[in-house]
ZAMI-264372 format. One record per residue (C-alpha): residue number from 1; x, y, z. Coordinates in Angstrom, 1 decimal. Layout:
BEGIN
num	c1	c2	c3
NUM	X	Y	Z
...
% end
This chain:
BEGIN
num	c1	c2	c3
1	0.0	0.0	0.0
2	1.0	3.4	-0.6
3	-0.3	6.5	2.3
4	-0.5	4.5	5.6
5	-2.0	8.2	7.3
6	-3.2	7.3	7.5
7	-5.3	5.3	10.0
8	-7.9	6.7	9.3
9	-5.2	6.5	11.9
10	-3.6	9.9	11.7
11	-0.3	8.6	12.0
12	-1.3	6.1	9.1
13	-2.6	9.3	6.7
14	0.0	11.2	7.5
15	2.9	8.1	6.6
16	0.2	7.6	3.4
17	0.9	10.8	2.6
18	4.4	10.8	4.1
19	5.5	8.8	1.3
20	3.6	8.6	-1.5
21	2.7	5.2	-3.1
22	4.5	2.9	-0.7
23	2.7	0.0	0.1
24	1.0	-3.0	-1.5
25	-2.6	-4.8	-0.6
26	-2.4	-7.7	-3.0
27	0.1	-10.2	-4.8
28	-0.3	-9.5	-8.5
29	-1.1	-13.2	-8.4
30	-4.1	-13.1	-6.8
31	-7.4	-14.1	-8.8
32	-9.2	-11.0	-10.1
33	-13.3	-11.5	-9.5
34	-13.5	-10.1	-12.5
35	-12.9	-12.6	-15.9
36	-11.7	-9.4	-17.8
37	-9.7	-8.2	-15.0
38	-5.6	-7.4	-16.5
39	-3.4	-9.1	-14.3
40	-1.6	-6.0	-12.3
41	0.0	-5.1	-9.2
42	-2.0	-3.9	-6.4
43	-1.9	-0.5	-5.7
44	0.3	0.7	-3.8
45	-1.0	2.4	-0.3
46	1.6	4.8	0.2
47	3.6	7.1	3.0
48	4.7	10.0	1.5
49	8.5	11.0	3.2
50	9.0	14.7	4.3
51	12.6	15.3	3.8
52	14.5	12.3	3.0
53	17.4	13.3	3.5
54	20.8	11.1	1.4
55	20.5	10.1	-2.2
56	19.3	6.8	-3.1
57	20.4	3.7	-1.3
58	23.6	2.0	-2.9
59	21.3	0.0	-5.5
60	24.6	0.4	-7.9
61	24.2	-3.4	-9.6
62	22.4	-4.3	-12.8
63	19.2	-5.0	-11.3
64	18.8	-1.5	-9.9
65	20.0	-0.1	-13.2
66	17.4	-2.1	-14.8
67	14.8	-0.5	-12.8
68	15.6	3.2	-12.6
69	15.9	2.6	-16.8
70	12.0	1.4	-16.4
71	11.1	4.5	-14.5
72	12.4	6.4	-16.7
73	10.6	4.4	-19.4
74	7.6	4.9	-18.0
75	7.5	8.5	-17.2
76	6.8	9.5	-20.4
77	4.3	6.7	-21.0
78	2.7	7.5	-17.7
79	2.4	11.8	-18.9
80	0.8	11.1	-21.7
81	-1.9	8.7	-20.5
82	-2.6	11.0	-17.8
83	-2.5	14.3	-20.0
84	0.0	15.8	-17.6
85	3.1	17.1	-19.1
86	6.4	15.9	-17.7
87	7.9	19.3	-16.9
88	11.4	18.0	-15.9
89	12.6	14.6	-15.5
90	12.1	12.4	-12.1
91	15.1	11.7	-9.8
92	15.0	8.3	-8.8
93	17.1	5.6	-6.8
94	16.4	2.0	-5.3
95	16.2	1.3	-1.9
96	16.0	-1.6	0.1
97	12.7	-2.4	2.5
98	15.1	-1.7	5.6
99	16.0	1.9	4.2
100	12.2	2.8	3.2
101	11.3	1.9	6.7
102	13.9	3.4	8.2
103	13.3	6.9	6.3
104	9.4	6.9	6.8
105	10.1	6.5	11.0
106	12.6	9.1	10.6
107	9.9	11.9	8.7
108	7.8	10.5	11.3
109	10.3	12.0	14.1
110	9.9	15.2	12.6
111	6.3	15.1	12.0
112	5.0	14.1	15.1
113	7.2	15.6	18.2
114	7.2	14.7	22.1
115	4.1	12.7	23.0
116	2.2	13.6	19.8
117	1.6	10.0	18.7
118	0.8	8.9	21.7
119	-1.8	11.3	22.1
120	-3.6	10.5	19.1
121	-3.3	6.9	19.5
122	-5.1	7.5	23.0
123	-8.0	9.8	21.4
124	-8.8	6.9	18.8
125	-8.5	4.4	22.1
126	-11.1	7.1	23.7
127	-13.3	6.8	20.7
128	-13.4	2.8	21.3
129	-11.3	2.6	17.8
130	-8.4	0.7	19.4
131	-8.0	-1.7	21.7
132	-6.9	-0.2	25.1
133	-3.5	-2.1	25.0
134	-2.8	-1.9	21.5
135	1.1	0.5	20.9
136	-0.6	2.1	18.1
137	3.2	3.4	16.6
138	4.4	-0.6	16.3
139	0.9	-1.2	15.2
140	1.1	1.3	12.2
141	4.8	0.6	11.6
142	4.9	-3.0	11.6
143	1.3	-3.1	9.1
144	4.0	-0.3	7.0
145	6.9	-2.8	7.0
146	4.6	-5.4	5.7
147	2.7	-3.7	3.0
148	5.4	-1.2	1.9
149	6.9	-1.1	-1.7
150	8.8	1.8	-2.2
151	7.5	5.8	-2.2
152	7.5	9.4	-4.4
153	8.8	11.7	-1.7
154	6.9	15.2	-2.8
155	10.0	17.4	-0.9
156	12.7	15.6	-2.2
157	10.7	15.7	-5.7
158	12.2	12.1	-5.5
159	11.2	8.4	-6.4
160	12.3	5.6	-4.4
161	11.9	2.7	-5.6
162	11.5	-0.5	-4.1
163	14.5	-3.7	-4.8
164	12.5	-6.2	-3.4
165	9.0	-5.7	-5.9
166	9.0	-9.0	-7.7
167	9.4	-8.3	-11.8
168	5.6	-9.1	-12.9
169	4.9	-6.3	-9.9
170	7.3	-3.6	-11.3
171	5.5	-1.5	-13.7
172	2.0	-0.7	-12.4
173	4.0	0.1	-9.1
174	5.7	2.4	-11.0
175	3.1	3.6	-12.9
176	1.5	4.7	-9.6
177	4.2	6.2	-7.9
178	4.9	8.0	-11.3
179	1.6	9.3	-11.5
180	2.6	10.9	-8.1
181	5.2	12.6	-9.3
182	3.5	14.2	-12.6
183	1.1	15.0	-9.5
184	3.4	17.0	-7.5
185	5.0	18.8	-10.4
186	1.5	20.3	-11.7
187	-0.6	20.5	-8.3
188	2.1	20.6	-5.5
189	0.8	17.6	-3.1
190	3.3	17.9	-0.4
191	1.1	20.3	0.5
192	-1.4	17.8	1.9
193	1.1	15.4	3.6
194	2.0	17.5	6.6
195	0.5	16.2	10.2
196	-1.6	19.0	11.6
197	-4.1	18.7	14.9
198	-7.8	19.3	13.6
199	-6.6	18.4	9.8
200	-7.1	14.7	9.9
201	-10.9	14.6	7.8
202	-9.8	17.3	5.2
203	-6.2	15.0	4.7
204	-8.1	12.3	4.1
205	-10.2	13.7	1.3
206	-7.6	15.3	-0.6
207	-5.2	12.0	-0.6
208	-8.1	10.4	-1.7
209	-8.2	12.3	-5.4
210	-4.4	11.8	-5.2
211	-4.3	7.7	-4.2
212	-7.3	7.6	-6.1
213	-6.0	9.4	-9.8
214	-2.5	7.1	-9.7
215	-5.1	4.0	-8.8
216	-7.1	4.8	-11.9
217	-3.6	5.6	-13.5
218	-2.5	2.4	-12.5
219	-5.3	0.7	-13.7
220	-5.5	1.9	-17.0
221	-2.1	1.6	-17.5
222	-2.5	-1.7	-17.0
223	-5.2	-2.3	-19.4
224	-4.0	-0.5	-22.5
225	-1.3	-3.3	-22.6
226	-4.0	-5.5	-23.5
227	-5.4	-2.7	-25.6
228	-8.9	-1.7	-23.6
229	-8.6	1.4	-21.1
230	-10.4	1.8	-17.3
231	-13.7	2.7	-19.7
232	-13.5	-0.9	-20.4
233	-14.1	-2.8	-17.4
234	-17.9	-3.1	-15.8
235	-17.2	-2.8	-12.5
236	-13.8	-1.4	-11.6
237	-14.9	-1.0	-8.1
238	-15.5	-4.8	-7.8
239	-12.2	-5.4	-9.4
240	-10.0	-3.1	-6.8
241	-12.5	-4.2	-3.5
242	-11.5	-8.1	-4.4
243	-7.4	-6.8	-5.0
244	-7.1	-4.8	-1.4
245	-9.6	-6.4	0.6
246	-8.3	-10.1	0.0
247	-5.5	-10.2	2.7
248	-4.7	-13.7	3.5
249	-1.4	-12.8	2.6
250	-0.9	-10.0	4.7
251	-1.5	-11.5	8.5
252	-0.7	-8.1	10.4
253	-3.2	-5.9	7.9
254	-5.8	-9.1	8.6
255	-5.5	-8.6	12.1
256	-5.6	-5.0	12.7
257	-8.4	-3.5	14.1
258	-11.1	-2.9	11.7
259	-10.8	1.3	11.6
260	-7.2	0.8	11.3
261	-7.2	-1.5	8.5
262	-10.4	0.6	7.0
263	-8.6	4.4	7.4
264	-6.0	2.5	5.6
265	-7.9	1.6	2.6
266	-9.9	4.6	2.4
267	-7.9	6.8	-0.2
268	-7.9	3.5	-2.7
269	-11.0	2.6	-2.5
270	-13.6	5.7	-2.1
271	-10.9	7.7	-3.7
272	-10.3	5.3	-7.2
273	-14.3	4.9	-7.2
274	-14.3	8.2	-7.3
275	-11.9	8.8	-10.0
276	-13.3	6.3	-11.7
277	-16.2	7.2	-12.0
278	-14.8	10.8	-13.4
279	-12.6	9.2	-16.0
280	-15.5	6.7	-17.2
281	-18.4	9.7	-17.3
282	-15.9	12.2	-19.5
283	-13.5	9.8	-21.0
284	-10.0	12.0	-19.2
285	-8.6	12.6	-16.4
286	-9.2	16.6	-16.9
287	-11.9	17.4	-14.0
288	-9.5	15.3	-11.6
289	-6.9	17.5	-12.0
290	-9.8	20.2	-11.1
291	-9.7	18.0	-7.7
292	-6.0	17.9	-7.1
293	-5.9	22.2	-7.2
294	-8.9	21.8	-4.9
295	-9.2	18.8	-3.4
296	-12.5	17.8	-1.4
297	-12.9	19.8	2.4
298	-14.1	16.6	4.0
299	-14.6	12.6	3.6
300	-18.4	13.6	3.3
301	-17.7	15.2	-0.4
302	-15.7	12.0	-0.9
303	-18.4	9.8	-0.2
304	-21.2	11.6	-1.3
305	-21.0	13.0	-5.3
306	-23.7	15.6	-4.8
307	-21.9	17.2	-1.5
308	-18.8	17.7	-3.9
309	-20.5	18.6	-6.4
310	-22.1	21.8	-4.6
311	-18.6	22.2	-2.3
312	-21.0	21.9	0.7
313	-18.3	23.3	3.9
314	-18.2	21.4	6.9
315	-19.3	22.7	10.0
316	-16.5	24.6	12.1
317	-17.1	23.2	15.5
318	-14.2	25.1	17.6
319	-11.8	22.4	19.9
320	-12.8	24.2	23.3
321	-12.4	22.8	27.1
322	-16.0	23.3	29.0
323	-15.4	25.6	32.3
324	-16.3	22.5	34.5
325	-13.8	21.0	33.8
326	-10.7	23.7	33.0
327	-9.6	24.4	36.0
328	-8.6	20.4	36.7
329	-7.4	19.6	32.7
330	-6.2	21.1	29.9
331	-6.3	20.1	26.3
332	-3.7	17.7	24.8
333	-4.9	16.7	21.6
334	-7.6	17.5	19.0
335	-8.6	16.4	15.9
336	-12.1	16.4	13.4
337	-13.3	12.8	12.7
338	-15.3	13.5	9.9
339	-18.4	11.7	8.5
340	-15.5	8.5	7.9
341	-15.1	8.8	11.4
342	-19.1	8.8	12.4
343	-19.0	5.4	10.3
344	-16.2	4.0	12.3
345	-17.4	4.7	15.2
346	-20.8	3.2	14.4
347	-19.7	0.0	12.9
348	-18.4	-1.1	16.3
349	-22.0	-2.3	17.5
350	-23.9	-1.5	14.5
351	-24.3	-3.0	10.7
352	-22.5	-1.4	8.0
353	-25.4	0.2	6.1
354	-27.1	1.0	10.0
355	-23.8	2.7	11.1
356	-23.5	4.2	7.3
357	-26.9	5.8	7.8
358	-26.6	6.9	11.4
359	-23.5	8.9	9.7
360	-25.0	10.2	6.8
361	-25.8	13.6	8.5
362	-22.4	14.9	9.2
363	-22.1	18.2	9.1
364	-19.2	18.7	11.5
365	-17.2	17.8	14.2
366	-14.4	17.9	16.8
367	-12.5	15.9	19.5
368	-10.6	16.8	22.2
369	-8.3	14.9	24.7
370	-8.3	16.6	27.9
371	-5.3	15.0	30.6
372	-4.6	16.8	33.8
373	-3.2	20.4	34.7
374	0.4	20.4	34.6
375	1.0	16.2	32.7
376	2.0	18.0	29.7
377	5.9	18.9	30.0
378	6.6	21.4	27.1
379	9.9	20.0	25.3
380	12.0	22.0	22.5
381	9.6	20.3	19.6
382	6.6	19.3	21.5
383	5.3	18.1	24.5
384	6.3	15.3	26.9
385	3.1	13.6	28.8
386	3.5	12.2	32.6
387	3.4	8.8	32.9
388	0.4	8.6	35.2
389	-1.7	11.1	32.3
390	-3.6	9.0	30.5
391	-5.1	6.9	33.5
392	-7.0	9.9	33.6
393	-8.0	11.8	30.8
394	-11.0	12.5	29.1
395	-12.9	12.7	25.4
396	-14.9	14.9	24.7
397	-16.5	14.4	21.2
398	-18.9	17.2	19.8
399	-21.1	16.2	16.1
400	-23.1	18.7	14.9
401	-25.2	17.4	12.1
402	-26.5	19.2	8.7
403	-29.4	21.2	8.9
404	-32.5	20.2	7.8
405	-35.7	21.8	7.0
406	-39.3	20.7	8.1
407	-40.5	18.2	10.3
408	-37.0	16.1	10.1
409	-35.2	19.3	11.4
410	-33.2	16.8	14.2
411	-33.7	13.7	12.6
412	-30.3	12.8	11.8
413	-28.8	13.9	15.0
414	-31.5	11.8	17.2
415	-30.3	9.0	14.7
416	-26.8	9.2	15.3
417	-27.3	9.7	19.2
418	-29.1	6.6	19.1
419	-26.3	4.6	17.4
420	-23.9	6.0	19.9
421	-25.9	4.7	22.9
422	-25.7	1.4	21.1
423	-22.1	1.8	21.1
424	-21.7	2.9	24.8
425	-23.9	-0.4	25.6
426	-21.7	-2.3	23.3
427	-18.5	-1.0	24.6
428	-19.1	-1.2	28.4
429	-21.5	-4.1	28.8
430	-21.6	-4.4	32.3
431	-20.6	-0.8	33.4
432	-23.9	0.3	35.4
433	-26.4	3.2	34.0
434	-27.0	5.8	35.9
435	-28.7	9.3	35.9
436	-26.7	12.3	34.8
437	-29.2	15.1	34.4
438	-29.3	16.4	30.2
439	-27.7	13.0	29.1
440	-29.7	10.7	27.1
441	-27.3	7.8	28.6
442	-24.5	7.5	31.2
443	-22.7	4.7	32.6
444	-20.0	4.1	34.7
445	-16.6	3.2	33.5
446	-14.7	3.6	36.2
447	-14.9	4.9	40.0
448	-16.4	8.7	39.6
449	-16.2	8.7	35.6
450	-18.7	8.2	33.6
451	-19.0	7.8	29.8
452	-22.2	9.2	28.7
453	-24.0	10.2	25.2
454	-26.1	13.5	25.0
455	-28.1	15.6	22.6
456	-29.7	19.0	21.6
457	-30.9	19.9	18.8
458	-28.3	19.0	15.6
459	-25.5	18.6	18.1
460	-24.4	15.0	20.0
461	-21.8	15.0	22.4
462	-20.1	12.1	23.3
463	-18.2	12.1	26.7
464	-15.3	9.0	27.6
465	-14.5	9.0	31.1
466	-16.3	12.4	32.3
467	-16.2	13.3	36.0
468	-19.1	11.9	37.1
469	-19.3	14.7	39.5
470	-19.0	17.6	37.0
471	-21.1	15.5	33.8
472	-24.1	17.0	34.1
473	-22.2	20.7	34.0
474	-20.3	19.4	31.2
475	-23.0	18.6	29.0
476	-25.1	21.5	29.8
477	-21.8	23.6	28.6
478	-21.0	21.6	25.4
479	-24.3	21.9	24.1
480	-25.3	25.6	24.9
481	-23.0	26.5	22.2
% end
């Protein structure tokens, strides 16, 4: 695979987009469910590298010659079927799967300083994403060392390629990681692959148009061999579902935990539908690029044609601390799930197309990790959290949903609460319900803390280990906004 930022892990988007077409979903041996389907590679889910820092690795022998020749090869192939000039040529180098991992945990260093991954690991754990025990950094890094095949580093301007790619894999991976870098030379996507606190939802969409355009690149490059084009196939979707979703040959993405593996997957599969779907309505890649110089706001646009189509903006809902509880905690990490997230969250104790619904109303979010006064030790490039920190912190996760006119004004809201009282019931079983005034449901999770689910109006909050003593004062603050 290619962007693990991934996540809808943020660390995962932000590796995906650290390093550009890295990794790989599928063995280009694996039976297409489609009769018509070209044999290809899988596409690669990538981590697009900051600063790489060095040339290439010492891939000096015949067999790296042999493939930086391909590259170049293919970049002029891969310009013209994507009708994006190749404005100057593509440095490249082979390196080996140590070095790629190596480099991605080193951009990762600079992305993410202090306690920063830690943190959002811990908000996802809060949103009952992750198992409580789970070291989401290994996690991400060992599902990266498994899947990856080589990046486009969009600061560098540089392709890596991978020596370890079998030959029949070689050229679609290429052609992916090409179709990065005729990205980055017209649109500028290292723009998108920085880590930022309350950018996680708008990241996602906009690596979605870029892993999804070098998918469809991919793709088609693939097919012209056997002269037929993406237009060709019936059901592309189908055909790139069976390729990253069959993963009996990838035992740590099979056993990650369902968001994970899901955030992961995202950008290929909702992002190459949608692609798709452009390049088989007009016959080019021309409105994409429209995409790429303004990529979707949210994962809602992504999912939903007509909420790109009229540029609908999320909802700004501000990453505040209530006054009940400031005096005690202070914030520590934030970020904006986004209607991807609303489905995630769902599909722990719901049905896919119950939890898709329950979701469907997004208009706008935020979370925010509160730990205690004074656990956060400012360092030179971040912050350092206190051991004892995240025993007690809190979530606090406010959804404001999209208006609606007439008798439905609340509808969607009062659907969403409900799903997240079935989550609450699914997630702490045996943890007793009691009565916090203003909540719709609270139980609790722990001595004093409660975990609770309230609503008013368009607007759910969702509270993880609230003061029992201060919930009600809470909730009454959150949703008088």
């Amino acid at each position: 695979m290619e962007y693990l930022p991934g996540p809808r892990m943020r660390l995962q988007k932000t590796l995906c987009a650290l390093a550009l077409g890295a990794l790989t979903c599928r063995h280009p041996n694996t039976p297409a469910p489609m009769a018509d389907a070209p044999p290809m590679a899988p596409p690669p889910v990538a981590a697009t590298a900051r600063d790489a820092g060095g040339g290439p690795s010492a891939g000096v022998g015949a067999g790296a010659r042999a493939l930086e020749t391909l590259a170049d090869t293919l970049s002029a192939r891969m310009a013209t079927l994507r009708g994006l000039a190749l404005r100057r040529p593509i440095p490249r180098g082979v390196m080996s799967r140590a070095q790629i991992v190596a480099r991605l945990r080193e951009r990762t260093r600079q992305e993410y300083p202090g306690a920063e991954i830690t943190l959002e690991g811990e908000l996802q754990k809060r949103l009952g994403l992750l198992p409580e025990s789970m070291d989401y950094e290994a996690t991400v890094f060992a599902l990266l060392e498994e899947q990856v095949l080589g990046f486009y580093d969009p600061l560098e301007q540089r392709l890596y390629i991978a020596d370890w790619v079998p030959a029949e894999a070689q050229a679609s991976t290429m052609a992916h990681e090409l179709t990065h870098a005729l990205q980055d030379q017209h649109f500028n996507i290292g723009r998108f692959t920085h880590h930022q606190q309350g950018g996680n939802d708008a990241q996602l969409a906009a690596m979605s148009v870029v892993e999804g355009d070098a998918t469809a690149a991919m793709m088609d490059f693939a097919m012209r061999a056997a002269g037929r084009t993406l237009r060709d196939l019936q059901d592309p979707d189908a055909l790139l579902r069976g390729q990253l979703q069959a993963t009996a040959d990838q035992p740590r993405l099979a056993a990650a935990p369902a968001a994970l593996r899901d955030t992961l997957l995202f950008p290929y599969l909702q992002g190459f539908s949608l692609c798709a779907r452009i390049v088989r309505a007009d016959g080019d890649y021309h409105a994409i690029n429209d995409l790429l110089a303004t990529p979707p706001a949210s994962t809602e646009q992504v999912l939903h044609a007509d909420k790109l189509a009229a540029r609908e903006p999320p909802i700004a809902v501000p990453p505040t601390v209530p006054a009940a509880l400031a005096r005690d905690f202070q914030l520590a990490y934030h970020d904006v799930e986004g209607e991807l997230g609303l489905r995630l969250f769902l599909q722990t104790a719901l049905p896919v197309p119950r939890a898709d619904s329950g979701a469907a109303g997004w208009g706008g979010d935020h979370a925010v990790l509160l730990v205690p006064n004074g656990s956060l030790r400012p360092l030179d490039a971040g912050v350092e959290l206190s051991p004892e920190a995240l025993a007690r912190d809190v979530l606090l996760w406010t959804v404001t949903m999209d208006p609606v006119t007439g008798a439905a004004t609340d509808a969607q809201a009062t659907e969403f609460a409900a799903g997240a009282q079935a989550v609450l019931a699914h997630r702490y079983p045996q943890a007793p319900v009691v009565s916090v005034p203003g909540a719709m449901v609270a139980r609790v999770v722990s001595p004093g803390r409660v975990s609770l689910v309230a609503r008013s109006g368009r607007t759910v909050l969702v509270g993880d280990r609230v003061p029992q003593d201060r919930a009600a004062l809470v909730v009454r603050q959150v949703l008088a906004r």
